[in-house]
N, C-alpha and C positions, 0 to 999 in steps of 0.2 A: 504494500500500500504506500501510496505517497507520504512525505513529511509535510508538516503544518506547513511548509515556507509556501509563497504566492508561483502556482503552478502556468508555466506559459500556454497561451492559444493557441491550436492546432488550427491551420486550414486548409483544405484539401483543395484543389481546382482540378477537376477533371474532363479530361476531354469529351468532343459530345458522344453521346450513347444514349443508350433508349433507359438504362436502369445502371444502380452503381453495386451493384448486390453482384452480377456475373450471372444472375440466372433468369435471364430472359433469354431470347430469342431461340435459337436452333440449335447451337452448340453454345451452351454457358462457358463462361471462364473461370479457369479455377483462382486464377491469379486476384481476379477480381476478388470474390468469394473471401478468399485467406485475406485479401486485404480489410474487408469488408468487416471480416471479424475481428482482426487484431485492430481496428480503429475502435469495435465496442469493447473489447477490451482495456485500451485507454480511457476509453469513458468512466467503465465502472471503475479505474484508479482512481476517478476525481478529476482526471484531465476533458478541459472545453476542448470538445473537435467541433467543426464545422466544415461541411461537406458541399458544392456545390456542382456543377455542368453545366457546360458550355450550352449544353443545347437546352438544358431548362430552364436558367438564371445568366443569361449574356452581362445584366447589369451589372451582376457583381463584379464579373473581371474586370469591366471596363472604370466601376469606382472604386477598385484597387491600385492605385500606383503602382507597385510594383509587377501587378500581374500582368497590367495594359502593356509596362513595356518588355517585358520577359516575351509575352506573344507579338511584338514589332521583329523577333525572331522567327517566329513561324510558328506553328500549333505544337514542331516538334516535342518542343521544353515540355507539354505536359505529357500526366500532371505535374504539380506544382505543389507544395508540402510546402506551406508557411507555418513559420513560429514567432510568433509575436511581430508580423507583416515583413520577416523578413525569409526571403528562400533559401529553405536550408537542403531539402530536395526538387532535382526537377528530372524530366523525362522518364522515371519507373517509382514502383509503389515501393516503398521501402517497406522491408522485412521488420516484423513486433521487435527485434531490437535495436533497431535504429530509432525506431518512434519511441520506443523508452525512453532510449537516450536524450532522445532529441526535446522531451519532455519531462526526465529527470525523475523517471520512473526505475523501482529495478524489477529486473525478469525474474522470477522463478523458473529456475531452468529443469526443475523436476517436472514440476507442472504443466509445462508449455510442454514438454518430451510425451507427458501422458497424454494431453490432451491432444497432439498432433500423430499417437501410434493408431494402428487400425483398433488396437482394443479401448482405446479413449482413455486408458487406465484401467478398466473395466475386466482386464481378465479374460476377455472372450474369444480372443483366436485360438483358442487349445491349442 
Protein backbone atom coordinates (compact mmCIF):
# COMPACT_ATOMS: atom_id res chain seq x y z
CA UNK A 1 0.00 0.00 0.00
CA UNK A 2 1.13 3.56 -0.45
CA UNK A 3 2.65 5.87 2.29
CA UNK A 4 0.67 8.88 3.74
CA UNK A 5 3.00 11.38 1.40
CA UNK A 6 0.99 13.22 -1.49
CA UNK A 7 0.69 10.44 -4.30
CA UNK A 8 1.35 12.00 -8.16
CA UNK A 9 -1.52 11.81 -11.01
CA UNK A 10 -1.55 9.38 -13.50
CA UNK A 11 -2.69 10.07 -17.03
CA UNK A 12 -3.05 8.00 -19.71
CA UNK A 13 -3.73 9.30 -23.50
CA UNK A 14 -4.50 6.66 -25.69
CA UNK A 15 -4.68 6.23 -29.13
CA UNK A 16 -8.01 6.19 -30.99
CA UNK A 17 -9.84 2.74 -30.40
CA UNK A 18 -13.26 1.65 -30.01
CA UNK A 19 -12.64 0.43 -26.00
CA UNK A 20 -9.42 0.64 -23.74
CA UNK A 21 -10.20 -2.69 -21.84
CA UNK A 22 -8.72 -4.84 -25.35
CA UNK A 23 -11.85 -6.74 -25.48
CA UNK A 24 -13.81 -5.40 -28.18
CA UNK A 25 -13.92 -6.09 -31.55
CA UNK A 26 -12.74 -9.49 -33.33
CA UNK A 27 -9.49 -10.28 -31.99
CA UNK A 28 -9.13 -8.60 -28.23
CA UNK A 29 -5.68 -7.54 -27.04
CA UNK A 30 -4.03 -8.97 -24.50
CA UNK A 31 -1.64 -6.08 -24.18
CA UNK A 32 -4.40 -3.83 -23.80
CA UNK A 33 -6.38 -6.16 -21.17
CA UNK A 34 -2.90 -6.43 -18.74
CA UNK A 35 -2.69 -2.97 -19.13
CA UNK A 36 -6.15 -2.34 -18.32
CA UNK A 37 -5.75 -4.12 -15.02
CA UNK A 38 -2.46 -3.02 -13.77
CA UNK A 39 -3.91 0.70 -14.20
CA UNK A 40 -6.99 -0.70 -11.46
CA UNK A 41 -4.46 -1.98 -9.62
CA UNK A 42 -2.84 1.52 -9.12
CA UNK A 43 -6.01 2.68 -8.21
CA UNK A 44 -6.99 0.45 -5.43
CA UNK A 45 -3.11 1.72 -4.19
CA UNK A 46 -4.62 5.04 -3.77
CA UNK A 47 -3.06 6.30 -6.95
CA UNK A 48 -5.43 9.14 -9.32
CA UNK A 49 -5.38 7.45 -12.99
CA UNK A 50 -7.10 9.19 -15.50
CA UNK A 51 -7.65 7.48 -18.69
CA UNK A 52 -8.61 9.06 -21.94
CA UNK A 53 -8.81 8.50 -26.20
CA UNK A 54 -8.27 10.19 -28.80
CA UNK A 55 -11.35 9.09 -30.45
CA UNK A 56 -13.62 9.74 -27.49
CA UNK A 57 -12.32 12.82 -25.67
CA UNK A 58 -10.08 14.89 -28.62
CA UNK A 59 -10.48 17.94 -26.08
CA UNK A 60 -8.48 16.70 -23.64
CA UNK A 61 -5.29 16.27 -25.62
CA UNK A 62 -5.61 19.30 -27.33
CA UNK A 63 -6.06 21.20 -23.50
CA UNK A 64 -3.04 19.54 -22.44
CA UNK A 65 0.03 21.26 -23.37
CA UNK A 66 2.00 18.84 -23.21
CA UNK A 67 0.13 16.33 -25.00
CA UNK A 68 -0.97 18.83 -28.14
CA UNK A 69 2.70 19.18 -28.62
CA UNK A 70 4.18 15.54 -28.02
CA UNK A 71 1.31 14.67 -31.04
CA UNK A 72 2.87 17.84 -33.52
CA UNK A 73 5.06 14.58 -33.76
CA UNK A 74 2.64 12.21 -35.07
CA UNK A 75 0.16 9.83 -33.32
CA UNK A 76 3.34 7.65 -33.02
CA UNK A 77 4.31 8.95 -29.29
CA UNK A 78 1.13 7.34 -28.05
CA UNK A 79 0.18 6.59 -25.75
CA UNK A 80 1.39 8.90 -23.49
CA UNK A 81 1.71 8.06 -19.41
CA UNK A 82 1.64 11.50 -17.74
CA UNK A 83 2.67 12.01 -14.13
CA UNK A 84 1.90 15.11 -12.78
CA UNK A 85 1.56 16.61 -16.80
CA UNK A 86 4.75 15.68 -17.30
CA UNK A 87 5.64 12.50 -19.90
CA UNK A 88 7.37 10.02 -18.25
CA UNK A 89 6.06 7.24 -20.99
CA UNK A 90 5.26 7.43 -24.42
CA UNK A 91 4.63 5.14 -27.50
CA UNK A 92 4.00 1.59 -25.39
CA UNK A 93 1.98 0.73 -22.18
CA UNK A 94 4.25 0.22 -19.51
CA UNK A 95 4.46 -2.95 -17.45
CA UNK A 96 2.72 -2.67 -13.33
CA UNK A 97 6.35 -1.92 -12.47
CA UNK A 98 7.06 0.83 -14.11
CA UNK A 99 3.74 2.52 -13.10
CA UNK A 100 4.62 1.67 -9.48
CA UNK A 101 7.54 3.38 -9.90
CA UNK A 102 6.42 5.98 -11.75
CA UNK A 103 3.93 6.44 -8.80
CA UNK A 104 5.92 5.50 -5.86
CA UNK A 105 4.13 2.43 -5.39
CA UNK A 106 5.82 -0.93 -4.36
CA UNK A 107 5.14 -4.25 -6.03
CA UNK A 108 4.46 -7.23 -4.30
CA UNK A 109 6.30 -9.54 -6.32
CA UNK A 110 4.69 -12.66 -4.67
CA UNK A 111 1.54 -11.44 -5.60
CA UNK A 112 1.77 -10.04 -8.87
CA UNK A 113 3.75 -13.86 -9.67
CA UNK A 114 0.23 -15.56 -8.30
CA UNK A 115 -1.94 -13.54 -9.75
CA UNK A 116 -0.21 -13.48 -13.29
CA UNK A 117 0.23 -17.96 -13.10
CA UNK A 118 -2.40 -19.96 -14.85
CA UNK A 119 -3.56 -21.11 -11.31
CA UNK A 120 -4.05 -17.27 -10.19
CA UNK A 121 -2.43 -18.65 -6.81
CA UNK A 122 -5.24 -20.81 -6.74
CA UNK A 123 -3.74 -24.26 -6.90
CA UNK A 124 -5.56 -25.49 -9.92
CA UNK A 125 -3.34 -26.68 -12.77
CA UNK A 126 -2.51 -30.09 -11.00
Amino acid sequence: MASGRCMPAIRVFDPPMCCSSGSCGPSPDPELARFAADLAWLVAQGVSVERVSLSSNPAAFAATPVVKAALERGTDVLPLVLVDDRIAVQGAYPARETLAALAGVVVNKLATARASSCCGGGGCCG
